[in-house]
C-alpha positions in Angstrom: -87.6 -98.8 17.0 -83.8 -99.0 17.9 -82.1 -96.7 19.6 -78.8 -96.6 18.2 -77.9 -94.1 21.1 -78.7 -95.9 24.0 -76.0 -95.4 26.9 -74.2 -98.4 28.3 -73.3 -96.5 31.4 -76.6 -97.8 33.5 -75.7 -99.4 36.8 -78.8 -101.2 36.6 -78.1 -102.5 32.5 -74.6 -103.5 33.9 -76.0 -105.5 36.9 -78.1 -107.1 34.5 -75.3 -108.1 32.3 -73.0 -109.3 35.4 -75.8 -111.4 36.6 -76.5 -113.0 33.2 -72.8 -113.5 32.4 -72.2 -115.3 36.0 -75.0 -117.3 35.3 -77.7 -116.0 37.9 -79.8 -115.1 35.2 -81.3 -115.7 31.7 -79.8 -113.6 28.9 -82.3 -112.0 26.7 -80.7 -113.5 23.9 -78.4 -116.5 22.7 -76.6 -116.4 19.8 -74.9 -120.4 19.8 -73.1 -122.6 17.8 -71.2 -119.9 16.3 -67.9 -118.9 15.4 -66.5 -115.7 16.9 -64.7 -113.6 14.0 -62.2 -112.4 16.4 -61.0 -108.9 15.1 -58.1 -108.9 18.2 -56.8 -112.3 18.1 -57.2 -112.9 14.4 -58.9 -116.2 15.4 -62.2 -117.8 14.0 -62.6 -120.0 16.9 -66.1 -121.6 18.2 -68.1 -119.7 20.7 -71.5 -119.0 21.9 -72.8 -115.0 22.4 -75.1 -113.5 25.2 -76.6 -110.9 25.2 -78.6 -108.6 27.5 -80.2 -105.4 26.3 -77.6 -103.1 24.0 -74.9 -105.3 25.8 -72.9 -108.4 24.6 -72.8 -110.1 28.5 -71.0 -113.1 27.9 -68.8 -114.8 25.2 -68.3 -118.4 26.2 -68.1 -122.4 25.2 -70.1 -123.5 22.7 -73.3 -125.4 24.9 -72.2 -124.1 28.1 -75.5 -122.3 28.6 -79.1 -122.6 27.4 -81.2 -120.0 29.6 -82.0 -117.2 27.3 -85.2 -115.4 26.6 -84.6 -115.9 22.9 -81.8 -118.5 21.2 -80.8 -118.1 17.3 -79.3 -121.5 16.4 -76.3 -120.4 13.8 -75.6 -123.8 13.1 -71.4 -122.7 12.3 -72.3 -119.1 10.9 -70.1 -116.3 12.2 -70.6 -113.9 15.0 -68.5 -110.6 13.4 -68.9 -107.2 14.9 -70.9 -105.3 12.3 -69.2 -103.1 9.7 -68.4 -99.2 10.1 -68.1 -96.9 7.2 -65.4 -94.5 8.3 -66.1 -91.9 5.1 -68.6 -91.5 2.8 -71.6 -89.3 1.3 -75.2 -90.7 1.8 -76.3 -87.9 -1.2 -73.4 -89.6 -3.3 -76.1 -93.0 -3.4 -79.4 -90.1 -4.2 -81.2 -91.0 -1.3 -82.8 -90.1 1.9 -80.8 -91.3 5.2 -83.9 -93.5 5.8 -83.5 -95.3 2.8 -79.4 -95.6 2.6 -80.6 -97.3 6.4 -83.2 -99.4 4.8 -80.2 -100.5 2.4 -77.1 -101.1 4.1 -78.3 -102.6 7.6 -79.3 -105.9 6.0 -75.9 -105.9 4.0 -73.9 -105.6 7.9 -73.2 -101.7 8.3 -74.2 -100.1 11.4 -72.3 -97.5 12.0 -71.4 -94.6 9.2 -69.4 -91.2 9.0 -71.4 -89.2 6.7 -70.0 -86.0 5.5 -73.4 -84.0 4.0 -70.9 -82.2 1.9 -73.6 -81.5 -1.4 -76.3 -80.7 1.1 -74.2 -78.2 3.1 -73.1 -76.5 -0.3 -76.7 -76.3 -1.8 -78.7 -75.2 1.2 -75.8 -74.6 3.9 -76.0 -74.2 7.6 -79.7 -75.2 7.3 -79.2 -78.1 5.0 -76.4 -79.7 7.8 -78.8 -79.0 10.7 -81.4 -81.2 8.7 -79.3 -84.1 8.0 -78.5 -84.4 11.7 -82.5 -84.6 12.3 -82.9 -86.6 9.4 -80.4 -89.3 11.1 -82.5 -90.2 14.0 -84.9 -92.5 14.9 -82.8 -95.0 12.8 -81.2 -98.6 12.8 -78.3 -97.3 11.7 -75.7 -94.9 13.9 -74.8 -92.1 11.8 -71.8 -89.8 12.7 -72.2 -86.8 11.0 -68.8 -84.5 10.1 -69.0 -80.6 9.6 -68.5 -80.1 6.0 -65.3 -78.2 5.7 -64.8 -76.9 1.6 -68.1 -75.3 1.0 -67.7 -74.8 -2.0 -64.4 -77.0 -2.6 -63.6 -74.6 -5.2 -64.0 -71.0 -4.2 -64.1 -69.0 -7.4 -64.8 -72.0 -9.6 -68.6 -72.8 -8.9 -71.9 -71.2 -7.6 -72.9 -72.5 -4.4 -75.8 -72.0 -2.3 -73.3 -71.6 0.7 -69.7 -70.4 1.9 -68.7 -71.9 5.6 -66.1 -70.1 7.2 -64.7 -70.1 10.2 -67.6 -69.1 12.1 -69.6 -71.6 10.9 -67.7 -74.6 11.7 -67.1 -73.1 14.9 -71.1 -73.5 15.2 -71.5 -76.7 13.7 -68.5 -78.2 15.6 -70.5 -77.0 18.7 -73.4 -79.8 17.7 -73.0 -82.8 20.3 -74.1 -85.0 17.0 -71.3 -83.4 14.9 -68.0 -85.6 15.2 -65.6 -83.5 13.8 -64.3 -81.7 10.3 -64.7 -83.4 7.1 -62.3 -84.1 4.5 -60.5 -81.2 4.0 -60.1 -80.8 0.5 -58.2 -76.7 -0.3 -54.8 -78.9 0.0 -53.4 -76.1 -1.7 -55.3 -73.4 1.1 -53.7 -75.3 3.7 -50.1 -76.3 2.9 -49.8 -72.2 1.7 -51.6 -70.8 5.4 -54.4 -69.3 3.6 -56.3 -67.2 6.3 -59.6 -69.4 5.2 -58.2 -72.2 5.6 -56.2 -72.0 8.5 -59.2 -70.9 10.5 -61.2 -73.6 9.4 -58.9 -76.2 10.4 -58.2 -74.3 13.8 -61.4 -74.4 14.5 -61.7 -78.4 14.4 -58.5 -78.4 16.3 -59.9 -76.1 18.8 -63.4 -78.0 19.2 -60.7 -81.1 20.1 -62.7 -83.1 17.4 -61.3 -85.1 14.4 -60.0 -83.4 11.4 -60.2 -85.2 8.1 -58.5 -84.7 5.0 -58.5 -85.5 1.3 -54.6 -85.5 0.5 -54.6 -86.6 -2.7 -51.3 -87.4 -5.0 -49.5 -85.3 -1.8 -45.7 -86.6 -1.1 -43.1 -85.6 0.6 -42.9 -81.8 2.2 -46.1 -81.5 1.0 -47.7 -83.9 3.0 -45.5 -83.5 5.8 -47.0 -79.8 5.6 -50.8 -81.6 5.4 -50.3 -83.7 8.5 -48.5 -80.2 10.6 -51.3 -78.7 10.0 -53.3 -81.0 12.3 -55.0 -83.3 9.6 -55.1 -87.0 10.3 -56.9 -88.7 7.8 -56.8 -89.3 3.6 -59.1 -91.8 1.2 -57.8 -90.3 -1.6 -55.3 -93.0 -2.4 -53.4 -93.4 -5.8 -50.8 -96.0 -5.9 -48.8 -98.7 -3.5 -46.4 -95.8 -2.9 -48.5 -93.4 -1.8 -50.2 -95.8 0.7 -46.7 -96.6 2.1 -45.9 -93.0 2.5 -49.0 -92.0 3.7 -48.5 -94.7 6.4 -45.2 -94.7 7.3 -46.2 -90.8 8.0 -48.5 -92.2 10.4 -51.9 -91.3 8.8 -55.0 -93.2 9.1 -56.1 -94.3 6.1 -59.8 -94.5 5.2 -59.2 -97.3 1.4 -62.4 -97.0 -0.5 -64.1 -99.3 -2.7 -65.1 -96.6 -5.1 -61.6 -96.6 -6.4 -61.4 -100.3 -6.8 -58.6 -100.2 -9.2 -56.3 -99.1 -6.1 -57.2 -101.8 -4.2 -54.8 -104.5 -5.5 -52.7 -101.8 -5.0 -53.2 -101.4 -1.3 -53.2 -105.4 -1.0 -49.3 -105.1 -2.4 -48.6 -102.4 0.0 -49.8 -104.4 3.0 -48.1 -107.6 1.7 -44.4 -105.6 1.7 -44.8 -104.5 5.4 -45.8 -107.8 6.5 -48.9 -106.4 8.5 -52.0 -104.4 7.8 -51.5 -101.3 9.9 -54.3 -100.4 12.5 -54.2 -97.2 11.2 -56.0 -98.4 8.0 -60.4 -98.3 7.8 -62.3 -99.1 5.3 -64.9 -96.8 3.6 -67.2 -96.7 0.2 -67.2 -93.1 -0.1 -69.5 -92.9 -3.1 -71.9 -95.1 -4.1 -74.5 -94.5 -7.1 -77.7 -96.2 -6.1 -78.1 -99.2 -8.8 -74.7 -100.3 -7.2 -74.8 -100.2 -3.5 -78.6 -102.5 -3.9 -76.5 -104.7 -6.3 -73.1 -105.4 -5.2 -73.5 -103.6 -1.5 -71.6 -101.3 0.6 -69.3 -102.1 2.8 -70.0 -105.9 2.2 -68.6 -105.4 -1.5 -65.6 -104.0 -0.2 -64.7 -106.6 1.5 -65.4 -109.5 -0.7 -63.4 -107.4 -3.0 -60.2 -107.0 -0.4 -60.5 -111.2 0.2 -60.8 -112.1 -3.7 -57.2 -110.4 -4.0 -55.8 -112.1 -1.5 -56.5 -110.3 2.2 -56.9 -112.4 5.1 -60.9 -112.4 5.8 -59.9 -111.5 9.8 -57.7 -108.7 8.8 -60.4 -107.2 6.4 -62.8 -107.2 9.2 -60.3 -106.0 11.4 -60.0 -102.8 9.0 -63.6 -102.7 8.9 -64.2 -102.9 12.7 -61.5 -102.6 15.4 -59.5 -100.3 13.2 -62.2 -98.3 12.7 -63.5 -98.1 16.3 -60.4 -97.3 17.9 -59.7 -94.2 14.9 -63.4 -92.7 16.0 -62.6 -93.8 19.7 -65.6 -95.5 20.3 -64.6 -97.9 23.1 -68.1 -99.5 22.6 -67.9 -100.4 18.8 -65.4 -103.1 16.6 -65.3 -106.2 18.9 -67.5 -109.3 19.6 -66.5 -109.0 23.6 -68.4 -108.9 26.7 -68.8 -105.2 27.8 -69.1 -104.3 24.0 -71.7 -102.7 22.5 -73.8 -105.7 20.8 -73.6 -104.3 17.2 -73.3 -107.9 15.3 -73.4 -109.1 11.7 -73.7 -112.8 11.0 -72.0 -114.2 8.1 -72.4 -117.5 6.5 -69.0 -117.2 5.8 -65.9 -115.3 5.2 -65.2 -115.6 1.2 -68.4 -113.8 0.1 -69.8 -112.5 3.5 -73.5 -113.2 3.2 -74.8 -111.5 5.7 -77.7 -113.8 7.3 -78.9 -111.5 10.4 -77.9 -108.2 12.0 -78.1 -106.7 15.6 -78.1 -103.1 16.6 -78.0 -102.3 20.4 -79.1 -106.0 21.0 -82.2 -105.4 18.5 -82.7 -107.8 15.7 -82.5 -105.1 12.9 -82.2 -107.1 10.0 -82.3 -110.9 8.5 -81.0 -112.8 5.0 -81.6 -109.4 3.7 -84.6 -107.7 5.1 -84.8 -104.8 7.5 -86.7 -105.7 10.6 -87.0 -102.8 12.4 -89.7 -100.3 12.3 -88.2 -96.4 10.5 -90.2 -93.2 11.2 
């Protein structure tokens, strides 16, 4: 079983990794004749990969070293760091978290921000507290975010559950709880509705993220959004809304369930000259038939190169960007030091992913899941 969770802080793991990457020891596995995918750099340049334990030990020249407990020959496939989800809804694809990990690790995600949104407003506190439990034990990290709009539509709908204040002050109290998800009562917060305000006060008091869900808002409005202490929006509706929402200084979480914006986005990024680091990737909501089909995360980025994105930018959104925005120091880089959470493409036009490593375990290859799931 992999353990997703594994600390990297052990003097004795570290010593280990030192060792292998000064060449006084084997490493317990060698990924060569790669390319490295280098998010930082925005280079694809050749490179072998070490690694010892949950750790990547050593990037170095192709052939320098051939000690290793276990060597994967990649014959000019690419070493990427493996894909994080920064929003979405695992009930959105009508499945268990076992299965969505059965699904996506093969496709090259590892590491997802689920927001249990439908299960919190069905069966409430209860429901949240069982899709934490239901996330471990898994090949696949899952950050889970404290629903924040149950219901999203006070009034409007009959829900098995009303979180206030008081409980997102609990569930924010969770070590496995990141932070607040999407806030969607735009209309609560810009006007300093007592609900609202507490909620979000609540995730600013926990010193935990606060995500939004800002749609079609401009100019005071958002301005308003963003004072309030929100950081985050995926609900994205034209080029000049992205540029707004950027030039603001939001992070930006682009879906690929909305794929008519994406062209949109593409034009955005093409008039500033740069992709911002402030902008993840994320699928949001996926109905079943699709994410087995097309993929995740893997579809969105074949769907981000076809119109025109630099592969190493796309990955950068999908890795580095997304790392530093859930500041996980560990996560988003193929670097010594770094968590060894690796996807292996075949290449970078229609990213097949050909194996997948989770802490250093072989989770996954061309397609099937390798690891054992409770």
């Amino acid at each position: 079983m992999v353990d997703v969770t594994v600390p990297l802080t052990s003097p004795e793991l570290r010593r280990r990794a030192v060792d292998a990457a000064a060449g006084r020891a084997p490493f317990d596995v060698l990924l060569r004749n790669g390319k490295i995918a280098d998010v930082a750099t925005g280079e694809l340049r050749d490179a072998d990969v070490g690694l010892v334990g949950p750790l990547i030990a050593s990037t170095h020249p192709t052939g320098q070293r051939n000690d290793a407990l276990k060597i994967f020959d990649l014959a000019g496939a690419v070493i990427a760091p493996s894909l994080i989800d920064s929003h979405m809804h695992i009930e959105s694809s009508m499945v268990t978290p076992r299965v969505y990990a059965q699904t996506v690790v093969p496709q090259g995600t590892t590491t997802i921000c689920w927001d249990p949104h439908e299960i919190g407003n069905v069966s409430g506190l209860a429901g949240v507290r069982w899709a934490i439990e239901a996330t471990k034990g898994l090949p696949l990290r899952i950050l889970v975010e404290a629903p924040s709009c149950v219901p999203s539509a006070p009034g409007l709908e009959r829900s098995g559950a009303a979180f206030d204040a008081t409980a997102m002050t609990e569930m924010l109290s969770w070590p496995e709880v990141i932070g607040v998800a999407e806030v969607m009562d735009m209309r609560g917060v810009i006007n300093g509705s007592p609900r609202m305000s507490s909620i979000v006060s609540a995730g600013l008091s926990s010193e935990k993220f606060v995500c939004g869900h800002a749609r079609s808002l401009k100019g005071q409005d958002l301005q308003a959004f963003m004072a309030a202490g929100i950081e985050s929006d995926h609900e994205l509706t034209s080029k000049a809304d992205i540029l707004e929402k950027l030039r603001s200084g939001m992070t930006l979480e682009l879906r690929v369930s909305h794929e008519n914006i994406l062209p949109e986005a593409v034009a955005a990024f093409q008039e500033l000259g740069c992709v911002p680091q402030t902008v993840t990737l994320c699928t949001d909501d996926v109905f079943p038939d699709d994410l087995s089909r097309r993929g995740g995360m893997v579809h969105h980025l074949r769907c981000l190169v076809a119109l025109g994105m630099r592969p190493l930018d796309v990955l950068r959104c999908a890795t580095l960007n997304a790392a530093m925005r859930l500041e996980r120091r560990d996560l988003g880089l193929v670097a010594a030091g770094r968590r060894a959470d690796l996807v292996i493409f075949d290449n970078l036009s229609d990213f097949t992913p050909l194996e997948v490593f989770t802490s250093g375990v072989h989770a996954a290859s061309h397609g099937t899941l390798l690891a054992d799931l409770p």
